[in-house]
N, C-alpha and C positions, 0 to 999 in steps of 0.2 A: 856040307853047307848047301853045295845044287841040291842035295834031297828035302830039305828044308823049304828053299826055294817052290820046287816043283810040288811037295803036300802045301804048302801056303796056296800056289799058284790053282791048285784042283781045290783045293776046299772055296775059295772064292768064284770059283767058275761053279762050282757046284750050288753054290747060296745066289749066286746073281737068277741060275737057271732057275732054280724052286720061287724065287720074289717071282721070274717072268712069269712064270705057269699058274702063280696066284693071282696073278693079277688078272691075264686071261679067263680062268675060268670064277671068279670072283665076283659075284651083282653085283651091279655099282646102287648105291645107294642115292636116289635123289639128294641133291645140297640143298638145305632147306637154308632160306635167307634170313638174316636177321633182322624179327620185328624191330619197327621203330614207329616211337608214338606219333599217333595220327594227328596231325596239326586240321585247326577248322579254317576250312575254305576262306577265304575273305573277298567277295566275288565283288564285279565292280558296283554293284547294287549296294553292297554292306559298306563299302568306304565312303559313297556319298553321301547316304544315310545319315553317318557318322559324321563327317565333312557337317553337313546341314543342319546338326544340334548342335553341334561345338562354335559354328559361326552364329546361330541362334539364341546362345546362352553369354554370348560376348557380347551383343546387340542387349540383351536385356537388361537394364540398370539392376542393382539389387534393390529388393522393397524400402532398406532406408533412405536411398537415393529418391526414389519416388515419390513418398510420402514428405521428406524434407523437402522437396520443387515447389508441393503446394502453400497458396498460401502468402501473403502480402509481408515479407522483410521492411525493418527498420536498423539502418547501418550491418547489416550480418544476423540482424536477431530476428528468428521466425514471431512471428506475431502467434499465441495460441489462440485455441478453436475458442476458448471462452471470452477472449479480449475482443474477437472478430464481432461479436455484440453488439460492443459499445462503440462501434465505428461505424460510420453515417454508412448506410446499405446502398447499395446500385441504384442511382434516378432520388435518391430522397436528397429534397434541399433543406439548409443550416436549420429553417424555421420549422420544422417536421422533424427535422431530427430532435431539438432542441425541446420540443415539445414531448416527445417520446423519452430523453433521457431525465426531467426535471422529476418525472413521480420514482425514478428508481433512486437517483442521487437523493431524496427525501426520505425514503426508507432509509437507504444504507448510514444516515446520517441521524437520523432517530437516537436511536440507543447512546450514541457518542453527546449527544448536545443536552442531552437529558441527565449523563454522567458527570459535563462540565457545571453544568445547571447546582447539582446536588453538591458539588465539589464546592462552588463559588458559598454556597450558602452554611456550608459548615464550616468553609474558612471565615466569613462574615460574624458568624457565630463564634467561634473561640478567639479572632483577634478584635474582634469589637469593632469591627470599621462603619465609622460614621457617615451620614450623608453624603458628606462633602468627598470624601475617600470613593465614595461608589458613585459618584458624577464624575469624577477624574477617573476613575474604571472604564466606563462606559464612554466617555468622550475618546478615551484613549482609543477604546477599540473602534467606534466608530470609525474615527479620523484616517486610523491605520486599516482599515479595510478598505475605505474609501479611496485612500492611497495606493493601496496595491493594486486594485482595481482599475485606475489611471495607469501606473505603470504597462501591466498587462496589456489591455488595449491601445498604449500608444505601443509596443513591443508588436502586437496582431496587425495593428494597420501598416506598422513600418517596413514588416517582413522580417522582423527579427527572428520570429517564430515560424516563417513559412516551412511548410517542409521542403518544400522543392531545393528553398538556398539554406537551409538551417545548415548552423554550424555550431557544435559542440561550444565555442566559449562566447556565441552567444547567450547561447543558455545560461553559461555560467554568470555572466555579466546581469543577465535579468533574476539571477536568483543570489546574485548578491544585495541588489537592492530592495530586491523584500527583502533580505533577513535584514539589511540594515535598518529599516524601516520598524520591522517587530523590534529592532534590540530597542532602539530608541522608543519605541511607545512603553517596552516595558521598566525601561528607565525612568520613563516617567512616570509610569505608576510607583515603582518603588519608591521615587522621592516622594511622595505621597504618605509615606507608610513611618510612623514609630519604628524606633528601634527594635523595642520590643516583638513588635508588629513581624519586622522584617526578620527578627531569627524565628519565629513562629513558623511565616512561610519557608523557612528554608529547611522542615523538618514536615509541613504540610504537602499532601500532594496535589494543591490548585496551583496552575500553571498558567501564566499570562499566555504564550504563545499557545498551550493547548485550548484557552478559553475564548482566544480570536479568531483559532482556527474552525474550530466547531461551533460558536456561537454564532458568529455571521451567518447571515441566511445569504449567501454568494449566489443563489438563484435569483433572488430579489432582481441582480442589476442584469443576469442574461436574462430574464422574462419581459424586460423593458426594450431592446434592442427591436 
C-alpha cells in the first residue's frame, strides 16, 4: 500500500516538474483581445446638430395646418379660393362692388331664366291658360318678389343678417318667411287653374317657385339703392 503511495507520490512530482519546465521554456504567445464592434462617435457637435432639427421640425406646423390658416372662415368653414371672388376685395365699397358683381350674376342667370321662359310657354301651350290665368301668373310673381325683397332689406337694416351678430336661427326665421311667402303666391296661382289644368301641372316640369326665382330680374332693385 506505502509502495502505491510513493509510485503515486513520484509520478505526480514527476508531471508537476515536466508542466514547470514547459512552461519555462515555452513562448508565450501574445493574448490577442476580443474584437468588438466599433460604435460611431457621437461628439458634442452631432448631438446638437440633432437636438436643433428635432426642435426645428416640432416648431414647423405640417403643410396642412398651413395652408388650412389661410384664408377668411365662416362659423369653422374655410371660405374657398373660388368663393374669395365674390366677396367685396380690400378698400372696395358696397357700390363698386355691386357694380362689379351685377354682369356676372346676369350671365350666370341667362341660361336658367331662358329655360323657365321656354318651360312657362309650353305649359301655356298644352293647358290652354287664358289671359286672365297669365295676369294672375304675373301679379303673383311680381307681388311675391316685391315682397321678399322688403323682407330682405328690412332683415339688412335691422342686423338680422349682420355677420358680426348673425345667428343661425336668425337665418332660419328669415327664410321662413320667404318660403311662406312663395307657398302662398303659389296657391294662388293654383286656384287660378282648372282641374284639369292642375293635374297637367303636376306631370308638367314648370314650376311656380322655379319661375319666381329665375324670372325676377333681383338686380333691377340692387341697381336702384
Amino acid at each position: 500500500m506505502s509502495n502505491g503511495w510513493r509510485t503515486l507520490a513520484l509520478s505526480l512530482g514527476a508531471l508537476c516538474g515536466w508542466q514547470a519546465w514547459r512552461s519555462c521554456n515555452h513562448v508565450a504567445v501574445p493574448e490577442v483581445a476580443e474584437c468588438t464592434p466599433a460604435k460611431p462617435e457621437r461628439t458634442t457637435r452631432y448631438v446638437s446638430s440633432e437636438l436643433e432639427r428635432a426642435e426645428h421640425e416640432d416648431d414647423t406646423p405640417p403643410p396642412a395646418s398651413r395652408s388650412g390658416g389661410d384664408g377668411p372662415s365662416f362659423y369653422g368653414v374655410k371660405v374657398p379660393p373660388w368663393a374669395m371672388a365674390m366677396l367685396p376685395a380690400p378698400g372696395e365699397d358696397l357700390r363698386a362692388y355691386r357694380d362689379r358683381m351685377i354682369p356676372i350674376a346676369q350671365i350666370a342667370l341667362a341660361p336658367q331664366r331662358a329655360r323657365v321662359a321656354r318651360s312657362l310657354e309650353d305649359f301655356t301651350a298644352a293647358a290652354h291658360l287664358d289671359d286672365r290665368q297669365h295676369a294672375e301668373l304675373d301679379a303673383a310673381t311680381k307681388e311675391t318678389a316685391q315682397a321678399i325683397q322688403d323682407r330682405l332689406f328690412n332683415a339688412a337694416l335691422s342686423g338680422e343678417l349682420m355677420p358680426s351678430t348673425f345667428k343661425p336661427m336668425a337665418g332660419v326665421s328669415v327664410a321662413r318667411d320667404v318660403l311662406d311667402l312663395v307657398d302662398k303666391a303659389n296657391r294662388r296661382f293654383m286656384g287660378g287653374l282648372r282641374d284639369d289644368q292642375r293635374t297637367l301641372l303636376a306631370r308638367h316640369p314648370f314650376d311656380f317657385g322655379d319661375y319666381l326665382l329665375f324670372s325676377t330680374r333681383w338686380e333691377d332693385a340692387i341697381s336702384g339703392l
